[in-house]
Backbone bond lengths (Angstrom), bond angles and torsions (degrees), N, CA, C in turn:
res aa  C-N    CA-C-N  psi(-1)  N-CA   C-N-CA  omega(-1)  CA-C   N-CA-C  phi
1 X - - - 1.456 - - 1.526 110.79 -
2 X 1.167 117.68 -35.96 1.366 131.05 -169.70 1.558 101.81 -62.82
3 X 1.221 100.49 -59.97 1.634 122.38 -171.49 1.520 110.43 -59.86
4 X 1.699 111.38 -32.91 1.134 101.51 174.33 1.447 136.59 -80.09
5 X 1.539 101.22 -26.19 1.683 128.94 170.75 1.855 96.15 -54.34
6 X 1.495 111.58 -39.01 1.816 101.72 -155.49 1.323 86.79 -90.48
7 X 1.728 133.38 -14.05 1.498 96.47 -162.87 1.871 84.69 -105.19
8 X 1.158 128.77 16.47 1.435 126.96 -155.81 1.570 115.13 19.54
9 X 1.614 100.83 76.73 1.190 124.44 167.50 1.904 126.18 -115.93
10 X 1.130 110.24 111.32 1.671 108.76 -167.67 1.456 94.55 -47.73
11 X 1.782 104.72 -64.82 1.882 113.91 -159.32 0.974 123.06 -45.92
12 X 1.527 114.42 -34.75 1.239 122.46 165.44 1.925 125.09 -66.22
13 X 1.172 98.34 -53.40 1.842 95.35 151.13 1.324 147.20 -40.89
14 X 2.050 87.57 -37.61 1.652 99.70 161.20 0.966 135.13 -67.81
15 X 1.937 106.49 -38.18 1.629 117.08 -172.76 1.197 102.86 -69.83
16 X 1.720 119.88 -46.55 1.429 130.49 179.53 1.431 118.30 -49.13
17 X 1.416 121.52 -46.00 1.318 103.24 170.20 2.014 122.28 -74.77
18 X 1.185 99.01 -9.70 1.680 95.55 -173.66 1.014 96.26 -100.95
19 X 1.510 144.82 1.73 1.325 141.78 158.54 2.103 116.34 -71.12
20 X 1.713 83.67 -47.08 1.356 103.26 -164.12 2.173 103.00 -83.52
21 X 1.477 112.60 -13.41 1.309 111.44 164.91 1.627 107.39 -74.09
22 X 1.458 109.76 -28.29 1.817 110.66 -168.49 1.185 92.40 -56.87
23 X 1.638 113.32 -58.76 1.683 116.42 -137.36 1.854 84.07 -78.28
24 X 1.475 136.35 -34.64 1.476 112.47 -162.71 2.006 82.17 -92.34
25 X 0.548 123.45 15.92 1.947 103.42 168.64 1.458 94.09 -97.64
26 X 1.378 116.40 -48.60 1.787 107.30 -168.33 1.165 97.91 -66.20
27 X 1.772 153.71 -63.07 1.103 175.19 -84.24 1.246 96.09 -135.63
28 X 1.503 127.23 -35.63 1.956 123.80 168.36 1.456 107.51 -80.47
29 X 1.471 116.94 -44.72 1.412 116.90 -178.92 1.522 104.77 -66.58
30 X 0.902 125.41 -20.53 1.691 126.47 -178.85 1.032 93.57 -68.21
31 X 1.503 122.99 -79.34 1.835 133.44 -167.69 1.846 85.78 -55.24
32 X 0.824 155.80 -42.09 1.295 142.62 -150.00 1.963 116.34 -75.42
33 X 1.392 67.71 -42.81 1.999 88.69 175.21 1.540 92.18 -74.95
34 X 1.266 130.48 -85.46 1.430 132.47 175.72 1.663 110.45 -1.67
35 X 1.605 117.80 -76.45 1.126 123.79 175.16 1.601 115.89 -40.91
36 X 1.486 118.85 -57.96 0.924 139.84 -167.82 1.599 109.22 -41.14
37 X 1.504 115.61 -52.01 1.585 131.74 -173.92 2.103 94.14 -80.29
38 X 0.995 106.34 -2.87 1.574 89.86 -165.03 1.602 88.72 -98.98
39 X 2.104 112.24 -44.79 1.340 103.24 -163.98 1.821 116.26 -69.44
40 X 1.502 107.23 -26.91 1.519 126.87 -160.11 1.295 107.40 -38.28
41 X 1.455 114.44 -24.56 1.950 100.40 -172.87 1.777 99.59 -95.71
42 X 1.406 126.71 13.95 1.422 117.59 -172.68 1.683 104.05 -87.92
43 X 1.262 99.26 118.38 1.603 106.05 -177.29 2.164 126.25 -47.03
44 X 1.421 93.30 -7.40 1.647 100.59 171.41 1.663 115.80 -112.51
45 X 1.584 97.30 5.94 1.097 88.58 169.14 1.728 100.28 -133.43
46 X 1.449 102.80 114.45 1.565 118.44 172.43 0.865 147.77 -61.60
47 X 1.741 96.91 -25.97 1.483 117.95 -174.37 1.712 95.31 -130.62
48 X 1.197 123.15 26.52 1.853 126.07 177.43 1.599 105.24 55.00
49 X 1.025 128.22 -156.53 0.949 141.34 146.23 1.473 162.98 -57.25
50 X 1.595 93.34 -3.56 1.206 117.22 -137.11 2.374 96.82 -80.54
51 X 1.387 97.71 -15.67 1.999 94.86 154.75 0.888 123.92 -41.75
52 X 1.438 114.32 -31.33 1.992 114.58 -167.70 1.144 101.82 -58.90
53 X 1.081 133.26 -39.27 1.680 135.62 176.12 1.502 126.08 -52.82
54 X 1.427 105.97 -29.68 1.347 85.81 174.73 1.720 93.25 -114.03
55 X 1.105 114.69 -7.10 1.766 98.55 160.49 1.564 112.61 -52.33
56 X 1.384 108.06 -52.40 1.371 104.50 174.70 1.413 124.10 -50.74
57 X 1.232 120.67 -53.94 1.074 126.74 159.91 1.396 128.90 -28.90
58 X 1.227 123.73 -73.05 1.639 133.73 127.72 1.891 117.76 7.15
59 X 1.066 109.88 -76.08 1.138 111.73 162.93 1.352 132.37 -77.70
60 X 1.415 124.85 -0.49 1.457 120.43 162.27 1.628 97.49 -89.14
61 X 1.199 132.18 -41.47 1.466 127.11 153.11 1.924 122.16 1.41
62 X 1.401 74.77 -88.83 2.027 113.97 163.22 1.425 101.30 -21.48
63 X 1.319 98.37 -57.66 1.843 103.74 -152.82 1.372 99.70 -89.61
64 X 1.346 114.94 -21.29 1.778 108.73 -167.00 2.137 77.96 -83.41
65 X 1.013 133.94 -48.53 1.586 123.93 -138.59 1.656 83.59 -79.05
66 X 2.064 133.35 -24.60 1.079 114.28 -172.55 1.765 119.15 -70.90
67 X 1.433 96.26 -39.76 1.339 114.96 172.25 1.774 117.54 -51.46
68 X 1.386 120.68 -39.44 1.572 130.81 -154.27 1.556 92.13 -96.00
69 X 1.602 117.77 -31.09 1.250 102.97 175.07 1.653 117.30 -97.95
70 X 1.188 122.75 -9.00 1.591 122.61 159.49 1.483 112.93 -65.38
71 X 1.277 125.14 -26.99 1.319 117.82 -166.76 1.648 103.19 -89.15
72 X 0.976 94.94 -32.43 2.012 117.41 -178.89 1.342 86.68 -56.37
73 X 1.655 135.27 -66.55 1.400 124.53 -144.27 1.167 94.52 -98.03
74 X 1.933 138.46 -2.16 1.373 114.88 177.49 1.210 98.96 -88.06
75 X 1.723 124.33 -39.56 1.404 108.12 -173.83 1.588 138.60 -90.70
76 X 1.735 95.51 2.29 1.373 93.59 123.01 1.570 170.49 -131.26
77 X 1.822 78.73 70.42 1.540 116.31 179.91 1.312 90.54 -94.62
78 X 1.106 113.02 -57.04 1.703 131.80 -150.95 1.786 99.69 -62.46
79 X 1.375 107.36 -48.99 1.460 95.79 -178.15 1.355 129.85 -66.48
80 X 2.137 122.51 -8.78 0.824 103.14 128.65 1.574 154.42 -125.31
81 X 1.512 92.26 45.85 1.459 106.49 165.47 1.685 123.40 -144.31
82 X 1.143 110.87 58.08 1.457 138.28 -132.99 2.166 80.04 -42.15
83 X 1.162 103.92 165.44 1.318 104.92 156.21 1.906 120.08 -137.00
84 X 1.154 123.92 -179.36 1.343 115.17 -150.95 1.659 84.66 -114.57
85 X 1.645 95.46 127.41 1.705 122.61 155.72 0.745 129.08 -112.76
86 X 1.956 124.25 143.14 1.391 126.25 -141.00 1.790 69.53 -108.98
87 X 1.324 99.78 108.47 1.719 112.12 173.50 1.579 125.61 -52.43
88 X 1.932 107.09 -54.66 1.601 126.22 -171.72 1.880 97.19 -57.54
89 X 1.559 112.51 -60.60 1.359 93.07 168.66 1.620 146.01 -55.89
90 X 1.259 89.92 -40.27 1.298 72.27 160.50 1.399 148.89 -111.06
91 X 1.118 108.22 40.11 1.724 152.44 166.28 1.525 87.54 -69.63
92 X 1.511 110.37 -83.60 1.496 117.98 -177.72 1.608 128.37 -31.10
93 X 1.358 95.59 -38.71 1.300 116.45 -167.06 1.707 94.07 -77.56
94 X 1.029 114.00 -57.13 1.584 119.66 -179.30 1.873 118.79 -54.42
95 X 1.158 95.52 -28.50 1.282 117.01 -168.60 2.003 80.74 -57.77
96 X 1.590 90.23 -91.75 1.405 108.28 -172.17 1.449 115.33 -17.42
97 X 1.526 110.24 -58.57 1.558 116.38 -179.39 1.329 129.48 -56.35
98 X 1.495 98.56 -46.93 2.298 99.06 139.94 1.096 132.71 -15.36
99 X 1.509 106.87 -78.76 1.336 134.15 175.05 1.634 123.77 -47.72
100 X 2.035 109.62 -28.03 1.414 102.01 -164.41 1.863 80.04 -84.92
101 X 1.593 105.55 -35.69 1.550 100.75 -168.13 1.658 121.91 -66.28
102 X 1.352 105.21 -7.09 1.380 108.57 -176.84 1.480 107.32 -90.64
103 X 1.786 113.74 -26.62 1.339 123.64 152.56 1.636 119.81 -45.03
104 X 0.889 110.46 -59.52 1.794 102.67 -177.34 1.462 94.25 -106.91
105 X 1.207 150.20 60.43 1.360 150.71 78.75 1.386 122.26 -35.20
106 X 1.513 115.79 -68.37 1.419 123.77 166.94 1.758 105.75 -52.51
107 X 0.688 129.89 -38.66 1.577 126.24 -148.91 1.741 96.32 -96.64
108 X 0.978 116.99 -27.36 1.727 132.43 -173.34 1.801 106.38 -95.73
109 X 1.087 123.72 -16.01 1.690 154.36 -162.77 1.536 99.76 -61.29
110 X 1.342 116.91 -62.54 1.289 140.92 -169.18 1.779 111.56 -64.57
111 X 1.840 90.17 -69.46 1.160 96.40 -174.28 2.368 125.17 -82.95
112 X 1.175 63.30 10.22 1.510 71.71 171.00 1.944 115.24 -69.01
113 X 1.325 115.25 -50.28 0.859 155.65 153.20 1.815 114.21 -4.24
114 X 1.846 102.62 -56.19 1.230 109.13 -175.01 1.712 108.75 -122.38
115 X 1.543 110.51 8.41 1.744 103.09 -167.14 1.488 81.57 -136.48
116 X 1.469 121.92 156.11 1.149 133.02 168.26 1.463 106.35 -85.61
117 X 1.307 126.78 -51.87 1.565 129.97 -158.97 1.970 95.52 -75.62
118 X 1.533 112.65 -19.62 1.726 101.91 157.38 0.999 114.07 -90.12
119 X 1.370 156.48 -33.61 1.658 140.49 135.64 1.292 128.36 -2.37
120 X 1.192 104.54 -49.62 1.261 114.72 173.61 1.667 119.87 -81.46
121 X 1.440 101.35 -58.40 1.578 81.24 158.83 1.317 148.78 -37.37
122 X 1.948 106.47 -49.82 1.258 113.69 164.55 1.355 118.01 -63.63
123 X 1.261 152.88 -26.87 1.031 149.91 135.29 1.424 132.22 -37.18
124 X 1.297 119.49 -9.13 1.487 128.71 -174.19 1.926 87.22 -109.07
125 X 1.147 124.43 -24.41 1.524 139.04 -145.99 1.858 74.77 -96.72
126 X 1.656 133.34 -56.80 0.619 146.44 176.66 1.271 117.56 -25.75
127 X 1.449 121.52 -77.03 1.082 156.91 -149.95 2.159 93.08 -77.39
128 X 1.159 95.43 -69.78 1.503 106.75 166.88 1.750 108.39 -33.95
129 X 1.078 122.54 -71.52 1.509 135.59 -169.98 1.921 81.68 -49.61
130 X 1.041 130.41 -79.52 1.462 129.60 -160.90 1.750 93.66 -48.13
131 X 1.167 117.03 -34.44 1.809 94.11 -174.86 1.533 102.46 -85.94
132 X 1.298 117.15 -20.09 1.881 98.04 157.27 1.138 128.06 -47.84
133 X 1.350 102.24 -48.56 1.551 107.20 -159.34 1.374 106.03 -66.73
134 X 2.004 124.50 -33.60 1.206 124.46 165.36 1.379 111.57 -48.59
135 X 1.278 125.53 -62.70 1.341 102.25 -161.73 1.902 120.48 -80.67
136 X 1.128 92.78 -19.51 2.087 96.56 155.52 1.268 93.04 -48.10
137 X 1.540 155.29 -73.56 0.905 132.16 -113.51 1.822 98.01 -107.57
138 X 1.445 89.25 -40.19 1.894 91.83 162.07 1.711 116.17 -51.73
139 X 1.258 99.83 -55.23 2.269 102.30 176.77 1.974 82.98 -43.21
140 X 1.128 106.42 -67.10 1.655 98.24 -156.26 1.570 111.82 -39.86
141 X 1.338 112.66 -75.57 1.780 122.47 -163.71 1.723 73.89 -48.55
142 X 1.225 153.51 -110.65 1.115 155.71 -167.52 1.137 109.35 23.18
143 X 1.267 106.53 -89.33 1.154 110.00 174.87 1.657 134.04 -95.09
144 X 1.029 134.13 57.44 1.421 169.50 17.74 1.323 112.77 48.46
145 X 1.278 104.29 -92.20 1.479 144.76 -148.95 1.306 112.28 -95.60
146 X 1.322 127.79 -55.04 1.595 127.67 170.24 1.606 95.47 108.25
147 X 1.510 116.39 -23.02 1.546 108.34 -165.51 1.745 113.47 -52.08
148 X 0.769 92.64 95.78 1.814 110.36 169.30 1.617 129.86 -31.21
149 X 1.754 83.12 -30.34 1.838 106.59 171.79 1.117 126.21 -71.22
150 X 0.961 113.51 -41.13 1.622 140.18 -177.15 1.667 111.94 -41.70
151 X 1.543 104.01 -42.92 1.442 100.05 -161.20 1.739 96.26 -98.05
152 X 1.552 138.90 -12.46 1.154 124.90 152.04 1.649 145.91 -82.05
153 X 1.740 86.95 -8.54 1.419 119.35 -172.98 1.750 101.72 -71.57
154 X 1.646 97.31 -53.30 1.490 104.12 167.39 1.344 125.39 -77.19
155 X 1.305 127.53 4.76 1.197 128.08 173.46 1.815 104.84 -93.78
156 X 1.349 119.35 -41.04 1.222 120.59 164.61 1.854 121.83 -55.50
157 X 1.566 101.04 -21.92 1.140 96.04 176.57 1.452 115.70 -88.39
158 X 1.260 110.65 -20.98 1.595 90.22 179.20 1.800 116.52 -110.04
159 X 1.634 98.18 6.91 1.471 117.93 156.81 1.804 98.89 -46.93
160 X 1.269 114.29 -82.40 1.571 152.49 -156.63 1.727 83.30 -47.31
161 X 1.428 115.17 -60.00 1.499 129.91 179.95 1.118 114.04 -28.13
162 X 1.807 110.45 -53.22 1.514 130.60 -146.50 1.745 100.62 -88.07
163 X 1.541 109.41 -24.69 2.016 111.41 -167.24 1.263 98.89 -67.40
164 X 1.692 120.55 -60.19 1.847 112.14 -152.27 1.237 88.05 -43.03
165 X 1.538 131.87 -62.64 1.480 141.51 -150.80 1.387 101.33 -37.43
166 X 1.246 93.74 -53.99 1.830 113.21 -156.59 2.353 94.84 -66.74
167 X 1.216 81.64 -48.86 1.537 70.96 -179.69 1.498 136.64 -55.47
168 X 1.635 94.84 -37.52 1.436 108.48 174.68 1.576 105.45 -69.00
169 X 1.223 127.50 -52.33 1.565 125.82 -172.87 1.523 109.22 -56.70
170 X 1.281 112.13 -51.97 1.746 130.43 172.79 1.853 95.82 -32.09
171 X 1.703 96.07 -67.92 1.717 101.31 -167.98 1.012 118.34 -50.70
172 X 1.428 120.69 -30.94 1.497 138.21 -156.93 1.959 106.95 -72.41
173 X 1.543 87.13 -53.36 1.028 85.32 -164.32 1.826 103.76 -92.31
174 X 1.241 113.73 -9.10 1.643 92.68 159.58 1.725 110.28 -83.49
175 X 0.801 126.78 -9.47 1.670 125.98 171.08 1.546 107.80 -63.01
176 X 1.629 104.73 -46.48 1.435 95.77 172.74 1.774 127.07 -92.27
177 X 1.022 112.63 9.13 1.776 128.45 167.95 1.542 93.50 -95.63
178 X 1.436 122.43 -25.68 1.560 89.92 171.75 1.352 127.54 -115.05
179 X 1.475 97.18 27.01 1.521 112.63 159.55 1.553 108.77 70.06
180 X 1.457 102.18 43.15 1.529 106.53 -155.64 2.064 86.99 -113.25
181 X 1.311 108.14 139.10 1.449 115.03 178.93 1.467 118.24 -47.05
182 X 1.713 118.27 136.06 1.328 107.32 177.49 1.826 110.55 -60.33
183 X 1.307 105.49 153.98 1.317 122.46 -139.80 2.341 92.01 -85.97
184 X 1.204 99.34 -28.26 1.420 103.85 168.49 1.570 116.43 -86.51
185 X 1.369 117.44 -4.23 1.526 96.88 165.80 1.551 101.09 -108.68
186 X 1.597 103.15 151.37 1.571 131.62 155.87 1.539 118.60 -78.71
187 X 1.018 74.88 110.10 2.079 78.14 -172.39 1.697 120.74 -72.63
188 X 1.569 96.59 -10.23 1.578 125.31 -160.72 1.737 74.14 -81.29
189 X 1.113 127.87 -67.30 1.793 138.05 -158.56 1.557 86.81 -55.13
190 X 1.432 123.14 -76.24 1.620 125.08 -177.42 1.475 113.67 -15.39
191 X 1.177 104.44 -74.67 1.697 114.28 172.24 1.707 121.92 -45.12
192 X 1.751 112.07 -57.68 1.511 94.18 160.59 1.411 125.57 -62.02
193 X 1.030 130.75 -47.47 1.281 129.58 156.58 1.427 130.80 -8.56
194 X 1.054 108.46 -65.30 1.815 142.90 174.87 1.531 76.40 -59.69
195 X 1.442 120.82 -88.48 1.680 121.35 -147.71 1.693 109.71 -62.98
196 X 1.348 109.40 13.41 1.989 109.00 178.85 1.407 92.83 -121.88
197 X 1.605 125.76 29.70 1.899 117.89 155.20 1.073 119.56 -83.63
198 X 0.997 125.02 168.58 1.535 115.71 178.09 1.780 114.59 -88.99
199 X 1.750 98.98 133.19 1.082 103.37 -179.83 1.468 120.67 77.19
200 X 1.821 109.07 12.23 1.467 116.12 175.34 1.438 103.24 -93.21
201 X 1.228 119.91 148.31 1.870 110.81 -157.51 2.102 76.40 -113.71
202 X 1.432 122.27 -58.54 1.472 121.39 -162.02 1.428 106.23 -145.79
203 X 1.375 134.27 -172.43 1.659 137.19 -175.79 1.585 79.65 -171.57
204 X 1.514 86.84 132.17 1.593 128.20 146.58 1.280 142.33 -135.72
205 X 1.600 109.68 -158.54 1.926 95.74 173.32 1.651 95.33 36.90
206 X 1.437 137.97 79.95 1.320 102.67 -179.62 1.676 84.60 -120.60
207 X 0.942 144.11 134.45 1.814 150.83 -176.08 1.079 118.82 -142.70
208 X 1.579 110.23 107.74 1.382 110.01 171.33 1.732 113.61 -111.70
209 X 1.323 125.51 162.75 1.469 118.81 -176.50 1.707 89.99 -159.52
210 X 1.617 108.74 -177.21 1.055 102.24 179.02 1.682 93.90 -131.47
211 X 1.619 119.48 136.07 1.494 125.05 -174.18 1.523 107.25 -63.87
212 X 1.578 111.21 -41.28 1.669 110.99 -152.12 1.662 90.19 179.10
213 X 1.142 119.15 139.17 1.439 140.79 153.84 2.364 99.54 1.98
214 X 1.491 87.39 99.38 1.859 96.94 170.33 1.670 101.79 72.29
215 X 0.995 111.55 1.43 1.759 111.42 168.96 1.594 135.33 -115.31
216 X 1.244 103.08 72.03 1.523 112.70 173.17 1.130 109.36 -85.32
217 X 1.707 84.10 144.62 1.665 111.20 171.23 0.833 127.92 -131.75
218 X 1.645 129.93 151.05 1.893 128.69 -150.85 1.252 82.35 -151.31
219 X 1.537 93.53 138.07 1.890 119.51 149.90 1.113 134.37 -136.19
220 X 1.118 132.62 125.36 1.425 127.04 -151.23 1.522 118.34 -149.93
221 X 1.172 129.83 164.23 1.895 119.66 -169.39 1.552 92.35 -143.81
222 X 1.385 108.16 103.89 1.170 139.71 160.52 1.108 132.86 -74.61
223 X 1.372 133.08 106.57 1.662 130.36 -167.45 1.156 108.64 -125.83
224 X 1.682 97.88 115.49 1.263 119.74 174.48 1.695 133.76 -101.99
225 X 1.205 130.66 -167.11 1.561 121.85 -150.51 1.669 80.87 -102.80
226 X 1.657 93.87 129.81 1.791 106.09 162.86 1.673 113.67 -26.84
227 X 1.214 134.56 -24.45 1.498 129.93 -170.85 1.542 107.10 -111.52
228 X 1.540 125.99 5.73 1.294 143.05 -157.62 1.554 88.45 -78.24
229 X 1.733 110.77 137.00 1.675 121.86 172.15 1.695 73.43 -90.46
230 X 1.616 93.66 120.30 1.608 126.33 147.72 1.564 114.03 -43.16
231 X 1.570 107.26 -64.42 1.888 91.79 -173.34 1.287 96.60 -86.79
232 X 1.302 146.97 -10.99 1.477 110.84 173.34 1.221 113.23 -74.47
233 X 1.595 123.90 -28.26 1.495 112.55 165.42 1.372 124.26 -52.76
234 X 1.025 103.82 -52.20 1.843 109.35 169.65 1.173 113.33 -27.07
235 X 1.641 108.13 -69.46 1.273 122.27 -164.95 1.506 117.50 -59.73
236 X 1.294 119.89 -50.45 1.322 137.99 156.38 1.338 98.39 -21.95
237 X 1.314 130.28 -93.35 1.773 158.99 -124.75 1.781 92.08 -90.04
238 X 1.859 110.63 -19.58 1.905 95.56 172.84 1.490 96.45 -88.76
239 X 1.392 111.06 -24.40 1.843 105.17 -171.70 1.194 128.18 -81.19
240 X 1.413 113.22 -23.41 1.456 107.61 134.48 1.285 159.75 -72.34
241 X 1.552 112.23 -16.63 1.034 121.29 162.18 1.483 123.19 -86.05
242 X 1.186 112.88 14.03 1.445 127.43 -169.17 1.783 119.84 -114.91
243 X 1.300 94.36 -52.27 1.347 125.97 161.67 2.150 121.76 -60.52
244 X 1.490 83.44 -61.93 1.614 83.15 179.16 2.013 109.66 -91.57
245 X 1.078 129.50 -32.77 1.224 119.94 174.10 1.592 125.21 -118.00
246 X 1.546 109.94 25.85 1.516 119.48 175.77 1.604 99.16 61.94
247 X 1.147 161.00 46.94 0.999 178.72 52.72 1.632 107.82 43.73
248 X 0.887 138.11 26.11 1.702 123.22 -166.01 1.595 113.60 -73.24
249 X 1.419 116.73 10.81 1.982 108.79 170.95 1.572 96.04 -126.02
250 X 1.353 113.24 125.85 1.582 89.34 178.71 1.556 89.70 -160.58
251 X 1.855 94.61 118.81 2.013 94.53 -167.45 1.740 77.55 -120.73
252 X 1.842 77.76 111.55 1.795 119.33 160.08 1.437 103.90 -75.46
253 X 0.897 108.47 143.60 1.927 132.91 159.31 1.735 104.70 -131.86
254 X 1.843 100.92 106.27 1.247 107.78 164.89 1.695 117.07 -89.88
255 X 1.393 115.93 135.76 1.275 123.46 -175.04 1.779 105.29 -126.90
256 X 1.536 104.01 131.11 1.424 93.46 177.72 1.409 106.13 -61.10
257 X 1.471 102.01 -166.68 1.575 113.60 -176.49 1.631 109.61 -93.21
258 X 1.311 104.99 -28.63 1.610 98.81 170.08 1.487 137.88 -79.61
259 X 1.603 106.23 -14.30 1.348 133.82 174.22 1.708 100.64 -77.39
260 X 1.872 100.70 132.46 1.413 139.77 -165.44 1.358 117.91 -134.23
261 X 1.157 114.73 110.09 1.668 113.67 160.62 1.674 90.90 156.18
262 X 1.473 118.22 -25.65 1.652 99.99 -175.71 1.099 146.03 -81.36
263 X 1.339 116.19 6.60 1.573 146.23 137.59 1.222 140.92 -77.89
264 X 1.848 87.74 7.53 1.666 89.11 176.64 1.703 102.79 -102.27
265 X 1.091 130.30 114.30 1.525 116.87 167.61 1.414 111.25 -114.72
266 X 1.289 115.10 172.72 1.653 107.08 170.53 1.613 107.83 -116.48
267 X 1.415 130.62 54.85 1.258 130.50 175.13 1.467 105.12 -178.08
């Protein structure tokens, strides 16, 4: 960022901020999980900590859409009043930022492979390395060339680059602050599902959401036949929801079939 303010270079502002959202989104979700295992045994908090993650998330959002739209409206200021960039620096500057991303390319390479949340990194590591290589190649014609365009033209491009991202992560994580069902399960299937166990008479109250990144949670009130074995229903109703929709927390309420009132709420 620094480098880009002194050489008054957009691309470099652009790459710099979509570099510098990676490292504070991974670097909040780190501290976020961290916190998360430290707060989990505090009796007011039920579910630990483990929101900070997509708050963070949330706010690397914020910061990627402030950055993607400053660069959008300076460069196109710039195209028509081009302004002058000291090219050789920030060539240098680009160079380096290659180099750190080609560093945790290799280092992210492996483990991508077996963890989802490093997939994603290396893929964000990905994405980064391609906006180096833009602005290496913008410093070059630049300075070469003198074309003045070059260095906002590519800053708009990896502005434009940086939104879908930003939108999908943004959506993601208000979908999961509002406790709204992951977007690949059918909740309609959940419920038949539930109602083809043995000895399940109906399912209601049935709520699923997701806590934090691969952790959904379901609750639901299952009413079964007056002669119904209690833990084999249980057992049944966690192994499916565990098995077929990754489900591993799931607080059942069994209700006989003659028992009334727990579907009545007023909200």
């Amino acid at each position: 960022f620094v480098a880009g303010f002194a050489t008054n270079s957009l691309a470099l502002i652009s790459d710099a901020g979509h570099m510098l959202t990676d490292v504070l989104g991974i670097g909040m979700a780190l501290a976020a999980i961290r916190l998360a295992s430290r707060g989990s045994a505090r009796s007011n908090r039920t579910f630990g900590l483990y929101r900070l993650e997509i708050l963070a998330a949330l706010a690397n959002a914020g910061l990627l859409v402030g950055v993607a739209v400053y660069v959008v409206f300076e460069a196109l200021r710039r195209f028509g009043d081009p302004a002058e960039v000291l090219a050789a620096p920030m060539l240098i500057v680009a160079v380096l930022g290659l180099a750190a991303n080609l560093v945790a390319f290799w280092l992210l390479r492996a483990g991508s492979k077996e963890s989802l949340n490093l997939e994603g990194a290396y893929l964000e590591v990905v994405a980064d390395t391609i906006g180096s290589v833009g602005v290496i190649v913008a410093a070059g014609v630049l300075q070469v060339t003198g074309w003045d365009w070059v260095d906002p033209l590519v800053g708009v491009a990896i502005g434009l680059f940086i939104l879908p991202r930003t939108w999908r992560l943004g959506a993601q994580a208000l979908r999961i602050l509002l406790q709204a069902a992951p977007p690949d399960l059918d909740l309609d299937d959940v419920v038949a599902a539930l109602r083809d166990l043995d000895d399940v008479v109906d399912v209601h109250d049935l709520h699923v959401w997701t806590l934090t990144s691969d952790m959904e949670v379901a609750s639901a009130h299952l009413v079964v036949a007056q002669a119904a074995d209690h833990h084999g229903v249980l057992d049944q109703a966690r192994h499916l929801l565990g098995e077929r929709w990754g489900i591993a927390h799931a607080t059942l309420q069994l209700e006989p079939e003659d028992h009334t009132g727990c579907d009545e709420l007023g909200w």
